[in-house]
C-alpha positions in Angstrom: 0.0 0.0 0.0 1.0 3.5 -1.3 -0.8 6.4 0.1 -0.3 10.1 -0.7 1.0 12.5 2.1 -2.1 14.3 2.8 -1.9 18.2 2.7 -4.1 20.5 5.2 -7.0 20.1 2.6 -6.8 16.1 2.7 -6.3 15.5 6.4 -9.6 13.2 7.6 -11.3 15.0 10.3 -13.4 13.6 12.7 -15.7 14.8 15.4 -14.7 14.3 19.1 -17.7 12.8 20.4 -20.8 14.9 20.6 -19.0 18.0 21.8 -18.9 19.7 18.7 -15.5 19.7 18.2 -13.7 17.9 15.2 -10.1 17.2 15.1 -7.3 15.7 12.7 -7.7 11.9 12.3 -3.7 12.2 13.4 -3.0 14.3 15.9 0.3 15.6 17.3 1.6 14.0 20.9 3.9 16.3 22.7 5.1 14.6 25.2 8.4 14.1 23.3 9.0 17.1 22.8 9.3 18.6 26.4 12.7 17.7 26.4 12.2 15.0 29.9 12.1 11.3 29.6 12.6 10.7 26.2 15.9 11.0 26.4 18.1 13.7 23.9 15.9 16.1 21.8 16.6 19.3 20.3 14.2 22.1 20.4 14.8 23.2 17.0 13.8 19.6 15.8 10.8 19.9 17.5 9.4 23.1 15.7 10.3 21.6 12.4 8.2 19.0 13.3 5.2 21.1 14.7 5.4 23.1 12.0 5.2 20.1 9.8 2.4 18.6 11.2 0.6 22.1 10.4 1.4 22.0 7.3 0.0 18.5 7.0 -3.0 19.6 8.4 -3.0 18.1 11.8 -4.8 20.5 14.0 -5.3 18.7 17.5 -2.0 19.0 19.6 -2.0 17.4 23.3 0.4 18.5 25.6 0.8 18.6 29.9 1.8 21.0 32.2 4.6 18.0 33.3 6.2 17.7 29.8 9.2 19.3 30.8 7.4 21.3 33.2 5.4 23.4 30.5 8.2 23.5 27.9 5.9 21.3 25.5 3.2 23.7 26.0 5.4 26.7 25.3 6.8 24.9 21.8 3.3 24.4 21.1 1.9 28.1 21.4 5.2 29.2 19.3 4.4 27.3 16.6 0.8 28.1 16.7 1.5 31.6 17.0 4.2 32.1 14.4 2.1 30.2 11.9 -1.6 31.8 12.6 -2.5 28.5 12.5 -6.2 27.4 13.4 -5.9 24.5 16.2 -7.3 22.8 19.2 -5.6 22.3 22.0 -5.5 19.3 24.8 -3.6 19.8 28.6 -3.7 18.1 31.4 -3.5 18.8 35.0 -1.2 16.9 37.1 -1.9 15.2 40.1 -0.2 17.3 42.9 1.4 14.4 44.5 2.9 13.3 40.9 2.1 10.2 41.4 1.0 7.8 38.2 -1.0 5.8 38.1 -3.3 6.9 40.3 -3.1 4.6 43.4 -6.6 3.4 44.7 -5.7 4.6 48.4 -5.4 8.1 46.9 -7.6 10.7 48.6 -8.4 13.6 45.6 -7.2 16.4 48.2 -4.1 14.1 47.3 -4.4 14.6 43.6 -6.7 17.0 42.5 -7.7 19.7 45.2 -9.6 22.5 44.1 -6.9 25.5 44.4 -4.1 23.1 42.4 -6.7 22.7 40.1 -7.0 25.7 39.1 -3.5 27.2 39.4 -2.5 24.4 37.1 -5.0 25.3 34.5 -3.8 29.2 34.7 -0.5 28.1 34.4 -0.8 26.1 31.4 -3.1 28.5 30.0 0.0 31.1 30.1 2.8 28.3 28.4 -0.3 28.4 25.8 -0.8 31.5 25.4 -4.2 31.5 24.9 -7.5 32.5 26.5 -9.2 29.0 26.4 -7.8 25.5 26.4 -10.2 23.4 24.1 -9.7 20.5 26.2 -8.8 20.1 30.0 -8.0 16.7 31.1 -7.1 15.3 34.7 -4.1 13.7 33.9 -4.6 10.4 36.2 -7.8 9.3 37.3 -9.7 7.1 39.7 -13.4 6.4 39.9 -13.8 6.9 43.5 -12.7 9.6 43.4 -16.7 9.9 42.4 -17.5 9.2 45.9 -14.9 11.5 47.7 -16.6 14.2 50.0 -14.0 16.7 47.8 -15.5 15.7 44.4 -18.0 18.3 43.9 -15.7 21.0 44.8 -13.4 20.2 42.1 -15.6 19.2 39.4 -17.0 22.9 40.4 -13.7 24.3 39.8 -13.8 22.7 35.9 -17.4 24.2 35.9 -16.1 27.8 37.1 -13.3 27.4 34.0 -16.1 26.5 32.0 -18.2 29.0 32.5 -15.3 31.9 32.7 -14.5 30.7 28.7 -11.0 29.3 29.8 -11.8 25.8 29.5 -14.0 24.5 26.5 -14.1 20.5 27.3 -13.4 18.0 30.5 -11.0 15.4 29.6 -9.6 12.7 32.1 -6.6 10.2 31.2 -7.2 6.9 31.4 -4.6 4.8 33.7 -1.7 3.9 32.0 -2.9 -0.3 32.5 -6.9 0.0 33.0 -8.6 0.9 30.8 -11.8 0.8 32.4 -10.5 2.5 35.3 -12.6 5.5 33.9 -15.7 3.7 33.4 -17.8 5.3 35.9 -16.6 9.2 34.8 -18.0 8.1 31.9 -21.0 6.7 32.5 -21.2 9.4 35.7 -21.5 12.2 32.8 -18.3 13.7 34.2 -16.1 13.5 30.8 -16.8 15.3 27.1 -13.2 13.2 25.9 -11.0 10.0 27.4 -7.7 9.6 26.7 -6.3 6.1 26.5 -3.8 3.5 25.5 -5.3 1.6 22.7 -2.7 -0.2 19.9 -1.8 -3.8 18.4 -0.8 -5.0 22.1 -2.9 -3.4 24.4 -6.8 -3.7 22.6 -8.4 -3.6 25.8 -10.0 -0.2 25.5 -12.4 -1.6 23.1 -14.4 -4.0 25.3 -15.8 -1.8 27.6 -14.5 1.8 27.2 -15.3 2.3 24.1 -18.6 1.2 24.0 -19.4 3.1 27.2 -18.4 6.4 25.2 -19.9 5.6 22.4 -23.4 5.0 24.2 -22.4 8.5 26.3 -20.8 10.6 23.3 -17.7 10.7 24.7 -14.9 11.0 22.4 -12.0 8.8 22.1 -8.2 10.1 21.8 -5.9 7.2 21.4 -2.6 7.6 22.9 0.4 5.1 22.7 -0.5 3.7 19.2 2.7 2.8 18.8 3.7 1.3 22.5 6.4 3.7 23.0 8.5 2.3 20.1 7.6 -1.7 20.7 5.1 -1.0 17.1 7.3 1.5 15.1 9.2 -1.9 13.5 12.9 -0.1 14.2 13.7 -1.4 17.5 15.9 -5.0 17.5 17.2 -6.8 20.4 20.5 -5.1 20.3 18.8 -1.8 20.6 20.0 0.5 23.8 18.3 3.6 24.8 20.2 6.1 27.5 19.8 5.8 30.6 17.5 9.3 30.7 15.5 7.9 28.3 12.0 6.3 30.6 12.2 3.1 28.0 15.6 1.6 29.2 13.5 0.7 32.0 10.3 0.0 29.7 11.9 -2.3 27.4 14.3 -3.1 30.3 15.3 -7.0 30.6 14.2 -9.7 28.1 11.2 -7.3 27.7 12.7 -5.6 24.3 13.4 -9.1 22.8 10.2 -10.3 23.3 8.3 -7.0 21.9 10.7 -7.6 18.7 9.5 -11.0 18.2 6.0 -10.0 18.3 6.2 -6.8 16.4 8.1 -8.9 13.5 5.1 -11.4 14.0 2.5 -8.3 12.9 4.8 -6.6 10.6 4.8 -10.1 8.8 0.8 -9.6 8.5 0.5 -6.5 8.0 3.6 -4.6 5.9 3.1 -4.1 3.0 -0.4 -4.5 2.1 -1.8 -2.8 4.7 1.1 0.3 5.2 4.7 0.7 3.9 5.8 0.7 7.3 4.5 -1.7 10.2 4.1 2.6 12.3 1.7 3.4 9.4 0.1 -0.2 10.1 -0.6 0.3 13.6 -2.2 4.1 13.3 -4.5 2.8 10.7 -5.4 -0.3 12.9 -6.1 2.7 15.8 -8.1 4.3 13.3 -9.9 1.7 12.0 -12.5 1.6 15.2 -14.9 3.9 14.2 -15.2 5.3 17.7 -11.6 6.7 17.8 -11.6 10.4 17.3 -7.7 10.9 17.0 -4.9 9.0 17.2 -1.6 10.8 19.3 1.4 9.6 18.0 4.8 11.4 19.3 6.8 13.4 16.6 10.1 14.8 17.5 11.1 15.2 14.0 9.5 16.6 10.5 10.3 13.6 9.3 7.9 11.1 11.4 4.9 13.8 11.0 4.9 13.0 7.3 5.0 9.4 7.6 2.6 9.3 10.5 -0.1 11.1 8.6 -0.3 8.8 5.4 -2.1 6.3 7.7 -5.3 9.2 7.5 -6.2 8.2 4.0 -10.0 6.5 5.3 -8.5 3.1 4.3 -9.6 0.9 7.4 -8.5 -2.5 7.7 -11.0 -5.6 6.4 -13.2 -7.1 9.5 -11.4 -10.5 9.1 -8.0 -8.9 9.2 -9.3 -7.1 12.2 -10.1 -10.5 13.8 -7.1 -12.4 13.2 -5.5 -9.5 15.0 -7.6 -9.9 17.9 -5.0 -13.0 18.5 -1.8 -10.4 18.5 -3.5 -9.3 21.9 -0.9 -8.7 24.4 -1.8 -7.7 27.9 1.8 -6.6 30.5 2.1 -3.8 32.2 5.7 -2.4 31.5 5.0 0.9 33.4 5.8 -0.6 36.9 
């Protein structure tokens, strides 16, 4: 399969649940590019690439206020500005113990009391640059949190931001290995978007999740399509990542071999009838469940932006091909 790099004029858009907002089929993931984690990255690297994925016509960009403790959120509202560009724009709060996943025991004045709440969404309104954030999402999340005495008081804080124009939409981010750890927020009303893990390993998000937002018309953003390298096709056994870098520890022990052998198991089905490379592959798997609003791939280079966004081309994979990848299924958690 061969498909054109789309322009802004091609780029599939799709609406993000019933909130009345639509966003590129691909969108841009910034975590990369706040310069923490991901080991060395280059600044200037990262604005060719924002400004590549503008030019292609992606106009959703997700971001955090912990990304390099705003620095992705700064890039972002460069770019954005120096271009005039036309965009929407997803943050998080962080919890303000910094603790992730979000630990059952965890009381929300823990995580999410009303004050940090708000200072966090002034703050990151600032890195922006802009007078609303389209989309504002607690970046952790724990259902009983539902049932804490503090709840209303910070869901009333999102409310106020609401009503004050500075927030548009209420996100939450899904826990990095439970997927339906946000099952209740979204059957509870509490959420206009979810973000969540969903690729070729980890298909969990589309037993329950998605069909709890779909009934709710809560849009889907997919993060991780491509399991933080495991699906891109370019990691081998010998590969070594520094020790900055969060995926010496992720693909740490006989973790990496074992992710190469399955990855060259799917590349095998899937490259290259179904995507020149097996990173194209897995973002058109992602986008091939109709309930998925975006797709968030990392780009720290001009270069992966215009090979990410050939998977947006409406080509979704057959319903048997779908199937026999039901058996590629691969449930770890390589986050702890």
């Amino acid at each position: 399969m061969s498909a054109a790099v789309p322009g802004p004029a091609a780029m599939r858009r799709r609406p993000l649940g019933r909130s009345g907002l639509s966003v590129s089929e691909i969108g841009f993931g910034g975590w990369g590019i706040g310069k923490s984690m991901w080991g060395r990255t280059e600044d200037e690297d990262s604005l060719k690439a924002l400004r590549a994925a503008i030019e292609h016509g992606i106009d959703y960009f997700d971001t955090a206020a912990v990304y390099g403790h705003g620095h992705s959120e700064r890039l972002i509202a460069r770019v954005l500005r120096e271009t005039g560009a036309k965009a929407s724009v997803g943050t998080k709060v962080p919890p303000q113990n910094m603790e992730w996943p979000a630990h059952e025991r965890t009381r929300l004045a823990h995580a999410f009391p009303p004050d940090w709440v708000r200072a966090s969404a002034e703050r990151s309104l600032r890195n922006l640059r802009r007078d609303s954030i389209d989309v504002l999402m607690f970046h952790v999340w724990n259902d009983r949190w539902l049932a804490d005495p503090l709840w209303p008081e910070t869901l009333g804080v999102f409310t106020r931001l609401r009503e004050e124009g500075k927030v548009r939409l209420v996100g939450l981010s899904v826990n990095s290995d439970d997927p339906d750890s946000a099952l209740g927020a979204v059957q509870a009303g509490v959420a206009d978007a979810v973000q969540v893990i969903f690729n070729l390993f980890d298909q969990r998000a589309a037993e329950r999740l998605f069909p709890a937002c779909r009934e709710k018309g809560v849009g889907i953003i997919v993060r991780c399509p491509f399991d933080e390298g495991g699906l891109t096709g370019t990691l081998t056994p010998q590969t070594r990542f520094t020790p900055e870098d969060f995926r010496s520890y992720y693909f740490g022990g006989d973790r990496l071999a074992e992710t190469c052998r399955r990855a060259d198991a799917l590349k095998g089905l899937l490259v290259p009838n179904h995507g020149e490379t097996l990173t194209e592959a897995a973002l058109r798997w992602c986008l091939s469940a109709p309930e998925v609003a975006t797709v968030i791939p990392g780009m720290r280079a001009a270069s992966h932006v215009s090979a990410n966004v050939r998977a947006a081309d409406g080509a979704a994979l057959e319903p048997a091909l779908l199937e026999t990848l039901k058996a590629h299924a691969w449930t770890r958690n390589f986050y702890r």
